[in-house]
Residue frames as qw, qx, qy, qz and C-alpha x, y, z in Angstrom:
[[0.000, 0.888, 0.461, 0.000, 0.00, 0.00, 0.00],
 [0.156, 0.722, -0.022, 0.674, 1.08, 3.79, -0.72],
 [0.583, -0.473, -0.433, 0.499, 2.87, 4.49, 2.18],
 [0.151, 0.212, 0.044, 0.965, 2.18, 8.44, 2.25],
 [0.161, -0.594, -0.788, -0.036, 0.25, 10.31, 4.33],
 [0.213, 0.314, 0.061, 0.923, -0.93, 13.37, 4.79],
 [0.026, -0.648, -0.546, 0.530, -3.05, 15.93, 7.59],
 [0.290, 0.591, 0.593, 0.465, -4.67, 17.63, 5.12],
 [0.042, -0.937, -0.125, -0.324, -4.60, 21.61, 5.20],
 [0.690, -0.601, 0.123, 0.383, -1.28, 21.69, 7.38],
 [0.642, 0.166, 0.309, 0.682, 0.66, 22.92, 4.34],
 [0.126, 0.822, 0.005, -0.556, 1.68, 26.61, 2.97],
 [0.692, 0.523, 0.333, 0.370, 1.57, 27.68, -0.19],
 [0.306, -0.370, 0.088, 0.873, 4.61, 30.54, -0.98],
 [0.146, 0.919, 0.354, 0.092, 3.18, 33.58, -2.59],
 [0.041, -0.935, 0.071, -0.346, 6.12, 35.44, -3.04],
 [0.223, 0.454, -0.634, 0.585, 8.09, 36.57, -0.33],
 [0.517, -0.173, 0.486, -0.682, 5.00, 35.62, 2.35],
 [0.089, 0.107, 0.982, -0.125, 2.80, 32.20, 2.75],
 [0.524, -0.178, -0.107, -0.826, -0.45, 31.96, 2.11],
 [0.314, -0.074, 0.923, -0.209, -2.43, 29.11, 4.04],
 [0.430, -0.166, -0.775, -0.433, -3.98, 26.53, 2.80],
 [0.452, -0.369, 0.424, -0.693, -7.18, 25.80, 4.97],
 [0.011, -0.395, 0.864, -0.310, -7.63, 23.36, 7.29],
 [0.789, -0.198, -0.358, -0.459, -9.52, 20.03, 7.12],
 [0.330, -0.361, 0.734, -0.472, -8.00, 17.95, 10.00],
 [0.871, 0.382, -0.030, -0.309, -8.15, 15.04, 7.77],
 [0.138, -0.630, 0.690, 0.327, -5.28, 12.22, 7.55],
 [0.851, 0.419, 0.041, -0.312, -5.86, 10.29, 4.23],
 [0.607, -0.305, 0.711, 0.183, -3.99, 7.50, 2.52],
 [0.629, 0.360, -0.451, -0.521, -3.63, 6.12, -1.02],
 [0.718, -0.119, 0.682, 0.065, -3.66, 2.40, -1.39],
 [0.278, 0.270, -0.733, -0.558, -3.23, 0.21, -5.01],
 [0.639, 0.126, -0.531, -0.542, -4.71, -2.27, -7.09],
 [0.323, 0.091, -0.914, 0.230, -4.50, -4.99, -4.48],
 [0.168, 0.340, 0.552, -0.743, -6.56, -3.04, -2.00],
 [0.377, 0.214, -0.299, -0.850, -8.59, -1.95, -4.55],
 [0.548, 0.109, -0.781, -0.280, -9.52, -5.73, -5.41],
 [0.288, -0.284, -0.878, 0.256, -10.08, -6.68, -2.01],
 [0.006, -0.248, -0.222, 0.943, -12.64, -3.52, -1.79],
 [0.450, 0.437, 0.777, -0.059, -14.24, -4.47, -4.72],
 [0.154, 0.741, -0.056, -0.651, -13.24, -1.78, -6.55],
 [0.813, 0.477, 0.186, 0.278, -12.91, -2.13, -10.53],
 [0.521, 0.553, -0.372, 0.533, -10.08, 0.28, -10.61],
 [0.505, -0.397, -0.344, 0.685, -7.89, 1.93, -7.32],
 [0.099, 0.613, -0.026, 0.784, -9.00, 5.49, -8.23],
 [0.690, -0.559, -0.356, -0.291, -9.70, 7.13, -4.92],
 [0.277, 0.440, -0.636, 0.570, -7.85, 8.14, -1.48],
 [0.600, -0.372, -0.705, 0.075, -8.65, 6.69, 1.95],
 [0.255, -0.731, 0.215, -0.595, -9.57, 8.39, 5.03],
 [0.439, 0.156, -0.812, 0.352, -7.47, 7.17, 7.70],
 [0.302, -0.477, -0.607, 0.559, -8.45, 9.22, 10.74],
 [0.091, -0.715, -0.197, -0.665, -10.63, 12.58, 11.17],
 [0.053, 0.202, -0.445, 0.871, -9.53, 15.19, 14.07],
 [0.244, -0.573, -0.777, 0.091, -12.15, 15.38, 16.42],
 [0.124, -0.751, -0.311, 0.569, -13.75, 18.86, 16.63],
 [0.121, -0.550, 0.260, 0.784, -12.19, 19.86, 13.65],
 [0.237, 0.466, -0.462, -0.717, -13.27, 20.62, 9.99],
 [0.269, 0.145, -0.943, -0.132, -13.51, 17.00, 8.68],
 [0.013, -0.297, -0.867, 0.401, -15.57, 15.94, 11.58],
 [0.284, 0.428, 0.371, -0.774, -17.83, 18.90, 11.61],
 [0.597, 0.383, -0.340, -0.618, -18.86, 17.87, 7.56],
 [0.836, 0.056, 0.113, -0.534, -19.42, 14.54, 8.45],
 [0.373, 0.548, -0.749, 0.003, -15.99, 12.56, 7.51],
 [0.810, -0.495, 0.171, -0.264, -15.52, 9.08, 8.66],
 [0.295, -0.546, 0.754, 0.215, -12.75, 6.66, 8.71],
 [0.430, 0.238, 0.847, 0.201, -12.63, 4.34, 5.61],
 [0.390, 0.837, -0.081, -0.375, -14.44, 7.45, 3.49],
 [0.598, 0.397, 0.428, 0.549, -13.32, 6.88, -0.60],
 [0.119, 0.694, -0.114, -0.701, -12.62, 10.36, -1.54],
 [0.591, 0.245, 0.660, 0.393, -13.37, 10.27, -5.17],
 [0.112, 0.738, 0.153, 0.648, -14.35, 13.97, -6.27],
 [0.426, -0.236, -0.185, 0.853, -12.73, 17.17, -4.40],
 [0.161, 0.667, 0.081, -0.723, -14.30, 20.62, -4.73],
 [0.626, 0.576, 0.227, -0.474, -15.56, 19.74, -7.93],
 [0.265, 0.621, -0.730, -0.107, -12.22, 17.96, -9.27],
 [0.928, 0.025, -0.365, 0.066, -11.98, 13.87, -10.07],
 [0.410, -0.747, 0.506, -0.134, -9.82, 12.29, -7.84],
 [0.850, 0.206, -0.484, -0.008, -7.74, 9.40, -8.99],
 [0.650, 0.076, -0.482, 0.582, -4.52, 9.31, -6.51],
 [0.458, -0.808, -0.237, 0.285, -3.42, 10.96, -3.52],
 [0.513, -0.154, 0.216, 0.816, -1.27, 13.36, -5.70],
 [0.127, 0.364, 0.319, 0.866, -3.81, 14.44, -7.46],
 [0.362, -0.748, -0.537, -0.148, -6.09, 15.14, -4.44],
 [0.579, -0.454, -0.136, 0.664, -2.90, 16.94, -2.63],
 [0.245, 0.005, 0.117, 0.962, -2.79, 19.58, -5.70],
 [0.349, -0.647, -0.567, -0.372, -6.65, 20.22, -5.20],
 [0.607, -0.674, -0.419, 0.041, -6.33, 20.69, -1.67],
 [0.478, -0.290, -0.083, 0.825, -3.18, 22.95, -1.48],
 [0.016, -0.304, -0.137, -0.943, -5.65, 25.78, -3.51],
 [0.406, -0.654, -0.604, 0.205, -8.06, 25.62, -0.51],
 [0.089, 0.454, -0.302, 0.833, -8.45, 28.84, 1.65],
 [0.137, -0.265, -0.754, 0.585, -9.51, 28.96, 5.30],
 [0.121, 0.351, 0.257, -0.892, -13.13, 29.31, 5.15],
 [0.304, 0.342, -0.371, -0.808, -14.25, 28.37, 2.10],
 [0.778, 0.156, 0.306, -0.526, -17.10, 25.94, 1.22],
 [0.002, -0.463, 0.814, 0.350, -15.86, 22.50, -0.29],
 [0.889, 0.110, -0.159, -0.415, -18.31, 19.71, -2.25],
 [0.073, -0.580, 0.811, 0.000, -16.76, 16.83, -1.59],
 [0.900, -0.019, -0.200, -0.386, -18.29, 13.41, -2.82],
 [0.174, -0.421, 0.874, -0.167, -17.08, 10.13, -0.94],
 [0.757, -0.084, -0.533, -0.369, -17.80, 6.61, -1.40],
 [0.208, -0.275, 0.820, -0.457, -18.69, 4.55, 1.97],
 [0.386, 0.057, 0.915, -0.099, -19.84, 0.95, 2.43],
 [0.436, 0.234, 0.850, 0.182, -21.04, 1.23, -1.08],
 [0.119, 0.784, 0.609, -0.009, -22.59, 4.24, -1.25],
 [0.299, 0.507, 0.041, 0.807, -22.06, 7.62, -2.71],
 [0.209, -0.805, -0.501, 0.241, -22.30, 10.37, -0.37],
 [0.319, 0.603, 0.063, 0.728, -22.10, 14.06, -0.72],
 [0.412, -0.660, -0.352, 0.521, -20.51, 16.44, 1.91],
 [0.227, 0.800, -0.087, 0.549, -19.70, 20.21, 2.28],
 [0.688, -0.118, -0.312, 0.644, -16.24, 21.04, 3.97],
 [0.025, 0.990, -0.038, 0.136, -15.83, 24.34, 5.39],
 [0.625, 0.160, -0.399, 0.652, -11.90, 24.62, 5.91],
 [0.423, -0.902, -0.057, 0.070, -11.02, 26.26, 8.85],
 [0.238, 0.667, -0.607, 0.361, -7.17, 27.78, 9.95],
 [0.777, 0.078, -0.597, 0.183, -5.14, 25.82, 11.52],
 [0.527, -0.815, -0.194, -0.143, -5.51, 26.04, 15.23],
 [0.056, -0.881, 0.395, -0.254, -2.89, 27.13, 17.15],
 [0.834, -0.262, 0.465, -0.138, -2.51, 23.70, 19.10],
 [0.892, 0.147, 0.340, 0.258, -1.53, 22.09, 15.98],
 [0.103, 0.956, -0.250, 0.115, 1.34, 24.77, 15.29],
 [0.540, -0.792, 0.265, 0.105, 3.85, 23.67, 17.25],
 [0.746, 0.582, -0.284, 0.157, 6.80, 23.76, 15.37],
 [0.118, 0.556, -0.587, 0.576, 9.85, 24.71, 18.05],
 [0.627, -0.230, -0.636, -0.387, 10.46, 22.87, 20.95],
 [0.123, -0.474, 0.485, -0.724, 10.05, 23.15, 24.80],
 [0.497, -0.110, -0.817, 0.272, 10.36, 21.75, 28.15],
 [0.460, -0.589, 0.235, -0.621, 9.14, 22.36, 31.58],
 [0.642, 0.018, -0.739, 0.203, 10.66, 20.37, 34.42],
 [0.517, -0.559, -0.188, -0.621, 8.89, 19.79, 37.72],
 [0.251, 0.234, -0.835, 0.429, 11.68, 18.93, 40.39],
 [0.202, -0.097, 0.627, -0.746, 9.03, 19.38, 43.42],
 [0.773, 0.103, 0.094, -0.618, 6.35, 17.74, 41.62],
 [0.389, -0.434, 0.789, 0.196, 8.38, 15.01, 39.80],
 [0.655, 0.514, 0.536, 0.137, 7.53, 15.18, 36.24],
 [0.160, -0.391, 0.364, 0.830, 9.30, 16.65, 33.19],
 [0.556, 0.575, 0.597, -0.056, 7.12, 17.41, 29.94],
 [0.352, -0.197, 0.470, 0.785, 7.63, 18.38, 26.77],
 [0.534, 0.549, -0.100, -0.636, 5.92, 20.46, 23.47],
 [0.820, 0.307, 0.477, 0.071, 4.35, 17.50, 21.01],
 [0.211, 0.582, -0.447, -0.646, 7.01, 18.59, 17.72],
 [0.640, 0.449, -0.550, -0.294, 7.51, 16.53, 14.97],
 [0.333, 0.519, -0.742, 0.262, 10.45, 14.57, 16.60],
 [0.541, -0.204, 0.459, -0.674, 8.68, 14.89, 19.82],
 [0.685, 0.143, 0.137, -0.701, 6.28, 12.92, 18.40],
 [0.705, 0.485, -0.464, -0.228, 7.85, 10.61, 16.39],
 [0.097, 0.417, -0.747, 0.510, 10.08, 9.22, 19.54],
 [0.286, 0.030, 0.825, -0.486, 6.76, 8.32, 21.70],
 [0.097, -0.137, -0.938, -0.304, 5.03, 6.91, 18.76],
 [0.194, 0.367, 0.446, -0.793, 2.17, 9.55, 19.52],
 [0.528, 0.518, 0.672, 0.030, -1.01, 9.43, 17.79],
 [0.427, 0.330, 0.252, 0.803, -0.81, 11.76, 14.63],
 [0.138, -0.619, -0.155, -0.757, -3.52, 14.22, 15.78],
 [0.676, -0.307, -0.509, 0.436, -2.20, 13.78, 19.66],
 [0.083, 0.758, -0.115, 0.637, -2.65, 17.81, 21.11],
 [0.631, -0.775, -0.011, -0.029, -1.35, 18.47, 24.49],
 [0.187, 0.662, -0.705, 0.174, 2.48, 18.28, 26.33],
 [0.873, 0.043, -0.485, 0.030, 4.17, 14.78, 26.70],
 [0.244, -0.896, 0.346, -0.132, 5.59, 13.53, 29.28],
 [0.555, 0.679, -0.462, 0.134, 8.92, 12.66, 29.44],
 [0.198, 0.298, -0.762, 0.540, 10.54, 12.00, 32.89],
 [0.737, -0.478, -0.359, -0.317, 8.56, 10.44, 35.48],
 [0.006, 0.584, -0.712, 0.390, 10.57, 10.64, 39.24],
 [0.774, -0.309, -0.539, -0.120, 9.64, 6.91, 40.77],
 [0.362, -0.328, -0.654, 0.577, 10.08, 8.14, 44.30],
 [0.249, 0.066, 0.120, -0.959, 7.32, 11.28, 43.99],
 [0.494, 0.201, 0.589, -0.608, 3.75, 11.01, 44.59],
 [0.217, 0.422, -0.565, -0.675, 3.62, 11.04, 40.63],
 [0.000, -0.013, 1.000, -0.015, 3.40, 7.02, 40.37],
 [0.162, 0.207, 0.923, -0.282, 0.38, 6.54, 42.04],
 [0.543, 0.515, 0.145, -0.648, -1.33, 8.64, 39.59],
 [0.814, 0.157, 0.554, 0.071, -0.33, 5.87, 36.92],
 [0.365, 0.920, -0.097, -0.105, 1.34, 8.72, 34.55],
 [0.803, -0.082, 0.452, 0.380, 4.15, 7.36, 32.56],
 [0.062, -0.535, 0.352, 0.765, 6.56, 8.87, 30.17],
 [0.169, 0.089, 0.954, 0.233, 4.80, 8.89, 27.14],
 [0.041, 0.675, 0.736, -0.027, 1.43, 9.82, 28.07],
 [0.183, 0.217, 0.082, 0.956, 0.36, 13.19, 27.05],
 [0.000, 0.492, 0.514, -0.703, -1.45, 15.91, 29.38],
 [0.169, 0.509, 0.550, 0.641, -4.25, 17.41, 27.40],
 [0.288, -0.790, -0.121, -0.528, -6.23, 19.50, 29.53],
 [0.331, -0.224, -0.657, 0.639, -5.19, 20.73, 33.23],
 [0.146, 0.452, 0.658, -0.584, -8.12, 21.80, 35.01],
 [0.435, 0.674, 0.571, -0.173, -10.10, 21.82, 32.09],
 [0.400, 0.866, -0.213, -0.213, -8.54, 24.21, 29.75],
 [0.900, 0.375, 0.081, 0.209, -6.65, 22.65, 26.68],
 [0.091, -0.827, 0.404, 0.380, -3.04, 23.51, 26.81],
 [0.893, 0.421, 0.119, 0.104, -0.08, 22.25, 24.21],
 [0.464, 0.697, -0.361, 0.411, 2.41, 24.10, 25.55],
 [0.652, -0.335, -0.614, 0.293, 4.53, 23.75, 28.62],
 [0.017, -0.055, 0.244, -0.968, 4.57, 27.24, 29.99],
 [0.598, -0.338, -0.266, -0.676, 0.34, 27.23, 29.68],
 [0.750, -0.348, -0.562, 0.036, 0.85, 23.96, 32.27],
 [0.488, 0.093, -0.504, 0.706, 3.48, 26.05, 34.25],
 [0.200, -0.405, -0.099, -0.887, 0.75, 29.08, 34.48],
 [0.695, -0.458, -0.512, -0.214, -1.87, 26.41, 35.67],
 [0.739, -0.246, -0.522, 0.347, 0.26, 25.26, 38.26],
 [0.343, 0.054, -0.329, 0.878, 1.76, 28.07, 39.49],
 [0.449, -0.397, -0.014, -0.800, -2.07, 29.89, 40.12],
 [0.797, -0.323, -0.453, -0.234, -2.98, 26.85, 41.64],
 [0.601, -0.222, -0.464, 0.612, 0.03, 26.70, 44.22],
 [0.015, 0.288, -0.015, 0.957, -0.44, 30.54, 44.75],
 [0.636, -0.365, -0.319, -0.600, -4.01, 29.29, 45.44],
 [0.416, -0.393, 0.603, -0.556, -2.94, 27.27, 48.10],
 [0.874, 0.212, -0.155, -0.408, -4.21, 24.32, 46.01],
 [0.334, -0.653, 0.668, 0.130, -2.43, 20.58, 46.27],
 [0.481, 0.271, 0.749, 0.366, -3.28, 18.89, 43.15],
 [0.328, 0.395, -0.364, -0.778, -4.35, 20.27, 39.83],
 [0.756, 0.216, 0.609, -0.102, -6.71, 17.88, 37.56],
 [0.088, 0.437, -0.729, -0.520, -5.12, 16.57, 34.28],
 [0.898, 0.164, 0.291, -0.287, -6.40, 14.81, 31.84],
 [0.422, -0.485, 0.739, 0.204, -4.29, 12.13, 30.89],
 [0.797, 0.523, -0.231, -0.192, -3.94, 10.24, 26.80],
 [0.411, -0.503, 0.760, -0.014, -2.26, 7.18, 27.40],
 [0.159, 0.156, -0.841, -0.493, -2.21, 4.11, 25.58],
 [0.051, 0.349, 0.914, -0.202, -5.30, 2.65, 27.44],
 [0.050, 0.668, 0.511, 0.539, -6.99, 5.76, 26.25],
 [0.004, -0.596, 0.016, -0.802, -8.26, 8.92, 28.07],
 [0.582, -0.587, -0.542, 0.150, -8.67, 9.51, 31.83],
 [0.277, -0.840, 0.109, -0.453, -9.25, 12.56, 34.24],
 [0.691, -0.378, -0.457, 0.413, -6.46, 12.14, 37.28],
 [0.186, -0.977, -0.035, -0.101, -5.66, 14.51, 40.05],
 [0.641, 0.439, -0.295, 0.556, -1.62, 15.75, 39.94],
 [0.579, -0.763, -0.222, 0.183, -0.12, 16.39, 42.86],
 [0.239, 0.947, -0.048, 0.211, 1.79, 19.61, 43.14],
 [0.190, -0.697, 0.687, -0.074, 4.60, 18.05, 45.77],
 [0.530, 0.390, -0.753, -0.001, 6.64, 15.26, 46.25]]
């Protein structure tokens, strides 16, 4: 199978001396061949695969599912995933997209609105925040980041990295690896936005913070404790 994949609307297009974005479908699609094709039931392999659709974002909000045939683009055939990539790099953020898909047999028509790429899924540059007195180091999800703890592709939040196995930490079952999405409730992705948390929260007189935790077993709400 076409090993190439791609988070649709994550790309600039140069314009010059500036960028213009392309807008954002939070969409990661797949080509496959004639093999797949055959066991699909397809007569040819035209057609690109939805792998995975962001949750909250673009994709989702028009109705995408995994296993979606992409087979016509704003109003353009789709054969390959080359020729759906030069379709999708004249997007703008905002703009209203037909998009026909085939699923378990059936044709279906959607409309995409692209959106801009949130800020969360930015993160290009990368940073740390270590937590001697709590006993947990964490990092900004990059590329690399990401690529190291085998993190899902559309994984937002900060990883962590170090784990001290003599600090209350442990018993909250947090393991390098697992990645903090929300502390008390508000989405963060960066490690200064966790440092803020914490630090209002000790200020507050507070001795845990609540994290939600993305781990391999999936998603769970624990309470972090602010010492050791």
């Amino acid at each position: 199978m076409k090993k190439i994949l791609l988070i649709l609307g994550m790309l600039a297009v140069g314009t010059g001396s500036a960028s213009a974005e392309t807008g954002f479908l939070g969409l990661e699609v797949q080509g496959f061949d004639k093999k797949v094709a055959k066991i699909l039931g397809q007569i040819d392999q035209n057609g690109v695969l939805v792998k995975n659709v962001a949750i909250g974002e673009a994709g989702a909000i028009a109705g995408f599912r995994r296993g979606d045939l992409i087979i016509e683009f704003n109003r353009q055939k789709i054969s390959n995933f080359d020729a759906l990539l030069k379709v999708v790099i004249k997007t703008k953020p905002g703009q209203k997209i037909p998009v026909t898909v085939k699923r378990n047999g059936r044709t279906v028509k959607l409309i995409l609105q692209s959106g801009r790429r949130p800020a969360s899924w930015k993160v290009a540059n990368g940073s740390f925040a270590n937590y001697p007195d709590i006993g947990i180091t964490v990092s900004a999800i990059t590329k690399k980041v990401r690529e190291r703890f085998a993190l899902r592709w559309d994984s937002i939040g900060v990883v962590v990295t170090l784990v001290d196995s003599k600090s209350k930490v442990v018993a909250t079952g947090l393991k390098p690896g697992d990645v903090i999405v929300q502390a008390n409730l508000k989405e963060i992705w960066q490690p200064k936005q966790l440092t803020k948390i914490i630090t209002a929260a000790k200020n507050s007189e507070k001795a845990e913070i609540l994290i939600l935790i993305e781990s391999p077993h999936g998603l769970r709400y624990s309470l972090l404790p602010l010492n050791k």
